[in-house]
C-alpha positions as CSV (number, residue, x, y, z in Angstrom):
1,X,-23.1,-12.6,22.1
2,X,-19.6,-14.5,23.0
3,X,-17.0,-13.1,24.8
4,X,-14.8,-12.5,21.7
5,X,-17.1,-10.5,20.1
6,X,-17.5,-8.4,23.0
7,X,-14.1,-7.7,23.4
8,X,-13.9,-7.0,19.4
9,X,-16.5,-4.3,20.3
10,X,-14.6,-2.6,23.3
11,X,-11.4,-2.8,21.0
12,X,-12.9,-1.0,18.6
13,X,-13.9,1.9,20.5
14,X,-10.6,2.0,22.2
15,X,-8.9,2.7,19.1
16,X,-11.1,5.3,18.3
17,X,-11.4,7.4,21.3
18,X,-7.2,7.1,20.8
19,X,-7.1,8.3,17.5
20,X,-10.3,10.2,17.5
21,X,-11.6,9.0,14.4
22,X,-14.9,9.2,14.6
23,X,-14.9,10.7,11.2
24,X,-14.4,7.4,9.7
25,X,-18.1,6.6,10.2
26,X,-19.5,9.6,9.4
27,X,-22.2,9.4,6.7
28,X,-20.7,9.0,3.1
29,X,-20.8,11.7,0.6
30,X,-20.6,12.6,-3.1
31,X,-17.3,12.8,-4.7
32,X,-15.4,13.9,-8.5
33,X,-14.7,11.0,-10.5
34,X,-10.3,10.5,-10.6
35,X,-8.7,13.3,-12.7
36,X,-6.2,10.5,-14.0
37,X,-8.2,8.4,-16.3
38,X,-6.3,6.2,-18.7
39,X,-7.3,4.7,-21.6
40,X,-8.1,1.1,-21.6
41,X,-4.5,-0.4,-22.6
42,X,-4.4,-2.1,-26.2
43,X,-4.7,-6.3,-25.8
44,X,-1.2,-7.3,-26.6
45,X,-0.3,-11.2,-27.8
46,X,1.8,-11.3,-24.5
47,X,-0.7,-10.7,-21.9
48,X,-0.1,-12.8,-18.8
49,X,-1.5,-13.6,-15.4
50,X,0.8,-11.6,-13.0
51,X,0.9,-12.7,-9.3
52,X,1.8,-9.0,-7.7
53,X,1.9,-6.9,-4.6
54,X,2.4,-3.4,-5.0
55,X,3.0,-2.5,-1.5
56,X,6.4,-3.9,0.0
57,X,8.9,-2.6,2.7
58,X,12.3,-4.1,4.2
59,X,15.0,-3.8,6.5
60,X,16.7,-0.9,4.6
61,X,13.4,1.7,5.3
62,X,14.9,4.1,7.6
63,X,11.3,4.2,9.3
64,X,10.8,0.6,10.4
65,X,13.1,-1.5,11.9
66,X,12.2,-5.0,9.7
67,X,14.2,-8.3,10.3
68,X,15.2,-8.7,6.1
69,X,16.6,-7.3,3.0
70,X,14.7,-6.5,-0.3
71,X,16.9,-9.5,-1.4
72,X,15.3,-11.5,0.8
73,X,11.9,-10.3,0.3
74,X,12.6,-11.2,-3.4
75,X,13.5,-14.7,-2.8
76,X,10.2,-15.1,-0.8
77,X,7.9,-13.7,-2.9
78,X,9.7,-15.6,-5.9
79,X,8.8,-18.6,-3.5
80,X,5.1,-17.8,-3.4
81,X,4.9,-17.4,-6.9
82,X,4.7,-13.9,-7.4
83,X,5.7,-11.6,-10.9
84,X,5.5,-8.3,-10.0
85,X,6.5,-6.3,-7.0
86,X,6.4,-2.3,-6.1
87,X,9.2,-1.6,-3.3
88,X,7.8,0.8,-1.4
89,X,10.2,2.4,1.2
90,X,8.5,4.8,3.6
91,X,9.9,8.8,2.2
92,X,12.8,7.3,0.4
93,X,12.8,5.8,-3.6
94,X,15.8,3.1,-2.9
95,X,15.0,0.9,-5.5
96,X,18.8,0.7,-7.8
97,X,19.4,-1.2,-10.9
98,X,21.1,-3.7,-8.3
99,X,18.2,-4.3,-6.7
100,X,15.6,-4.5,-10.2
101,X,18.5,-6.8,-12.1
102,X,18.1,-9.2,-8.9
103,X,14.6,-9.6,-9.1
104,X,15.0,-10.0,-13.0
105,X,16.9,-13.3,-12.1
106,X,14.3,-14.4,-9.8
107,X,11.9,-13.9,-13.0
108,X,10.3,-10.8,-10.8
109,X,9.4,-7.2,-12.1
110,X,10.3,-5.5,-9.6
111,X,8.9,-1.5,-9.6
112,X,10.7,1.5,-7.4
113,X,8.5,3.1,-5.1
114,X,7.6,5.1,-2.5
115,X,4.9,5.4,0.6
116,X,5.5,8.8,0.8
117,X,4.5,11.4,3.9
118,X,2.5,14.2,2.0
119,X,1.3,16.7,4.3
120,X,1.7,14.1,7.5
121,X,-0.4,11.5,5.2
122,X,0.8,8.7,3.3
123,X,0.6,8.0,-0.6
124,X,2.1,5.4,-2.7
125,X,3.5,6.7,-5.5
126,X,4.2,3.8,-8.1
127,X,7.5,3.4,-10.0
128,X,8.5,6.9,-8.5
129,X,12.0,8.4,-8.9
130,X,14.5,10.3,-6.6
131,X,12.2,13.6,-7.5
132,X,9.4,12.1,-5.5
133,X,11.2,12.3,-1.9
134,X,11.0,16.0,-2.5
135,X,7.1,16.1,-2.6
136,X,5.9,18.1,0.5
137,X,2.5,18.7,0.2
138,X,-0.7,18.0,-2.1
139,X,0.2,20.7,-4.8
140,X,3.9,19.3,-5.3
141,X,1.9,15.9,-5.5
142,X,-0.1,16.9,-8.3
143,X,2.6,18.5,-10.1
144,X,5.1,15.8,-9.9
145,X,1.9,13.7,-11.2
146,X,1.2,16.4,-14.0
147,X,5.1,16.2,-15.0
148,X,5.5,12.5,-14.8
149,X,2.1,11.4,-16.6
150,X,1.2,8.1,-17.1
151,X,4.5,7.2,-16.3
152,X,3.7,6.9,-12.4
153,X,0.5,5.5,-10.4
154,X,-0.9,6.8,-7.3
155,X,-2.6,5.0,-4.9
156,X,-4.6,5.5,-1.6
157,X,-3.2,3.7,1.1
158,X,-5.1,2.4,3.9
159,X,-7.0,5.7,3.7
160,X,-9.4,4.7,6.8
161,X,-7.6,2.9,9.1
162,X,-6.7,3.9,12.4
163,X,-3.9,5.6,12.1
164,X,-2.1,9.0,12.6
165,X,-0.7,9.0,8.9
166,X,-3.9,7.7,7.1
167,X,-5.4,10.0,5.0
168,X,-9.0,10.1,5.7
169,X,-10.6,13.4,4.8
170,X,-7.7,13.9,2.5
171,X,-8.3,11.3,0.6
172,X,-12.0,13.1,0.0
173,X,-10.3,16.7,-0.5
174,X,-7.8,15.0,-3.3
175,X,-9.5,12.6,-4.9
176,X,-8.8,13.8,-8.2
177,X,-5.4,12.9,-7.7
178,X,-5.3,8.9,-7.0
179,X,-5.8,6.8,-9.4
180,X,-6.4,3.7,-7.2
181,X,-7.6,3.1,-3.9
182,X,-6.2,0.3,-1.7
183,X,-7.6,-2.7,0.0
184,X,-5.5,-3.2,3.2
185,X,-4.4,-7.2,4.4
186,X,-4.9,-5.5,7.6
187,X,-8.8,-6.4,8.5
188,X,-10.9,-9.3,10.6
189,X,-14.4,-10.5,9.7
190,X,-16.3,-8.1,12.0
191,X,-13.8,-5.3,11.9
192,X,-13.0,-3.7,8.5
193,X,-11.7,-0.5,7.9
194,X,-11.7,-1.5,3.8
195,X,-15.5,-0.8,3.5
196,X,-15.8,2.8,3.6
197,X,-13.0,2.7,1.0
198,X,-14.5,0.5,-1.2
199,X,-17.5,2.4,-1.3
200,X,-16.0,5.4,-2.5
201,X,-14.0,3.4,-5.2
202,X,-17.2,1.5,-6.5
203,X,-19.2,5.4,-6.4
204,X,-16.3,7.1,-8.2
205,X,-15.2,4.0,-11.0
206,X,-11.7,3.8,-8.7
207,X,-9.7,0.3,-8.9
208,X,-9.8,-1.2,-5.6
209,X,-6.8,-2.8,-5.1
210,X,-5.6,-5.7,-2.6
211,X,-1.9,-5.6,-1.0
212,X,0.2,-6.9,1.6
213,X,2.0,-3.9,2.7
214,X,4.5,-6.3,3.7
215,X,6.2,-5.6,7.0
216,X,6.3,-9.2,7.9
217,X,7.4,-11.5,5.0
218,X,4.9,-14.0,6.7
219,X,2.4,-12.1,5.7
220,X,3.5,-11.6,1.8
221,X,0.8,-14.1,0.7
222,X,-2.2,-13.0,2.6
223,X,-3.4,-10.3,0.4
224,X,-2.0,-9.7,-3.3
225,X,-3.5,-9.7,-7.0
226,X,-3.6,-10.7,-9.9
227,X,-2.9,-8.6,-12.9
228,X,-3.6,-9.2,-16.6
229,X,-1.2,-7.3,-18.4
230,X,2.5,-7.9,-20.7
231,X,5.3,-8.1,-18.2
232,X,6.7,-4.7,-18.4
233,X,6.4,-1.7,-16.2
234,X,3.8,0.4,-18.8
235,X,1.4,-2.1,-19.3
236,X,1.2,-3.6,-15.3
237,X,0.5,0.0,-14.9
238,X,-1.9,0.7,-17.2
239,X,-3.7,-2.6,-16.4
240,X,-3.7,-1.5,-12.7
241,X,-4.8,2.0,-13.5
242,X,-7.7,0.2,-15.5
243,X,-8.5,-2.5,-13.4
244,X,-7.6,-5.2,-15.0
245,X,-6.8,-7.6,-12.3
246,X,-8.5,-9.7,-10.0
247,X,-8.0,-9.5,-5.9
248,X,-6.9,-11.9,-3.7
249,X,-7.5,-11.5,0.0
250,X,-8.8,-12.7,2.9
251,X,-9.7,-11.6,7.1
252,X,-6.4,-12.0,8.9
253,X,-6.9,-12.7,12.9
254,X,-6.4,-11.8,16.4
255,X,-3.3,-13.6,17.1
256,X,-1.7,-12.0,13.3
257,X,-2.5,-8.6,14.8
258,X,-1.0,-9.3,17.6
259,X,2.2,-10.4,16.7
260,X,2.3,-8.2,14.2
261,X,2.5,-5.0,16.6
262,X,4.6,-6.9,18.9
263,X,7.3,-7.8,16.4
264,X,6.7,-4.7,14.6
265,X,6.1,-2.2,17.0
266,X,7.0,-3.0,20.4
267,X,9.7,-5.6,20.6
268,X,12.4,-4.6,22.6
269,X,15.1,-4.8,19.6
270,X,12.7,-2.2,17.7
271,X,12.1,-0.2,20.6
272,X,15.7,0.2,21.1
273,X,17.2,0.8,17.6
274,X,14.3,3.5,17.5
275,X,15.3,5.3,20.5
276,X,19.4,5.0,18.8
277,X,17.9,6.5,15.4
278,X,16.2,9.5,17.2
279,X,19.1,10.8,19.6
280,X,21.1,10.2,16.5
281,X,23.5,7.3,17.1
């Protein structure tokens, strides 16, 4: 056993005796197939291959502190190639015509969104409106979902990964609600926090979905998909809801994980503008 793998191992355990989540390898049980079924959407003549991530923040999320615009986001993912994007502020739904005419010129779909706190636990909610920053809890969750229809997707995020705002257990208690469940960029060979969430999509028919939720425009490429669907908001959804696309993704590594809490998390400049933002300056 080599060194690195040994202090994978003791990593590991660090992180959960930290954030006590032992419960993320407890044994797997039975759960309800998704409430929200769609049907199948109809094979139109303008089906295309859509390069997309669906899970995108930027410089104006009052939760981060992130070194670019959504402009600038666009231009880089136009770079890469993509098609399709979901802007997916943390609580807020910032997305303005502005912003969606912009992307237009970049030839980009670009979807308003929101990762949104719902009971302490985060949920993307998929071309959301201003109504969703109001959602509070799991029942204003479901009704917002009951009012808006088809009309909006909701995805799992990162449900099992190490952190204080994952869902875990209630993902299990609401899994009638999400429609898809999401494969996190965030994972290494030996370390993946995606497997107990692709077991419960593959057991309950759930698309399991692969994003970059991009904090970092260097890591914009490292996870996405690929969506078969016409290139309007109705029929990505309904393709994604359906899953009809094809993933993407690959193990990051040490030295990305690194970085990426360093520049994202504890560099100075982040430190500071977070301590400005909570005594209110």
């Amino acid at each position: 056993m080599d060194i690195v793998t040994v202090a994978g191992g003791r990593a590991l355990n660090t992180i959960k005796k930290i954030f006590n989540i032992d419960e993320l390898f407890l044994p797997q049980a039975t759960h309800p197939v998704a409430e929200y079924r769609a049907t199948p959407p109809k094979r139109g003549i303008n089906i295309m291959k859509l390069k997309a991530n669906l899970h995108l923040h930027s410089g104006e999320d009052r939760q981060d502190v992130l070194e670019y615009s959504i402009y600038q986001a666009i231009d880089r993912a136009r770079a890469l190639g993509f098609e399709v994007l979901a802007w997916t502020p943390h609580n807020d739904v910032l997305c303005e015509k502005k912003h969606i005419e912009y992307a237009a010129q970049k030839n980009i779909l670009l979807l308003p969104g929101v990762e949104k706190k719902v009971c302490g636990r985060e949920v993307l909610i998929i071309n959301a409106d201003k109504e969703a920053e109001k959602i509070k809890n799991f029942s204003d969750l479901k009704k917002y979902k009951e009012k808006k229809g088809d009309n909006v997707l909701l995805i799992a995020p990162h449900p099992f990964f190490p952190a204080l705002s994952a869902l875990r257990k209630k993902l299990l208690e609401n899994l009638r609600l999400f429609e898809v469940l999401e494969k996190s960029w965030f994972y290494l060979p030996d370390i993946d926090f995606n497997e107990k969430t692709a077991k419960i999509a593959k057991e309950n028919i759930l698309p399991f979905i692969a994003t970059s939720d991009t904090h970092d425009l260097q890591d914009l490429n490292n996870s996405y998909c690929v969506i078969e669907a016409e290139k309007n908001i109705p029929s990505v959804l309904a393709a994604v809801r359906t899953g009809q696309f094809e993933n993407f993704s690959r193990p990051t590594t040490w030295p990305t994980i690194f970085r990426f809490f360093y520049k994202i998390v504890f560099h100075p400049k982040v430190l500071w503008v977070k301590f400005l933002r909570k005594i209110g300056k």
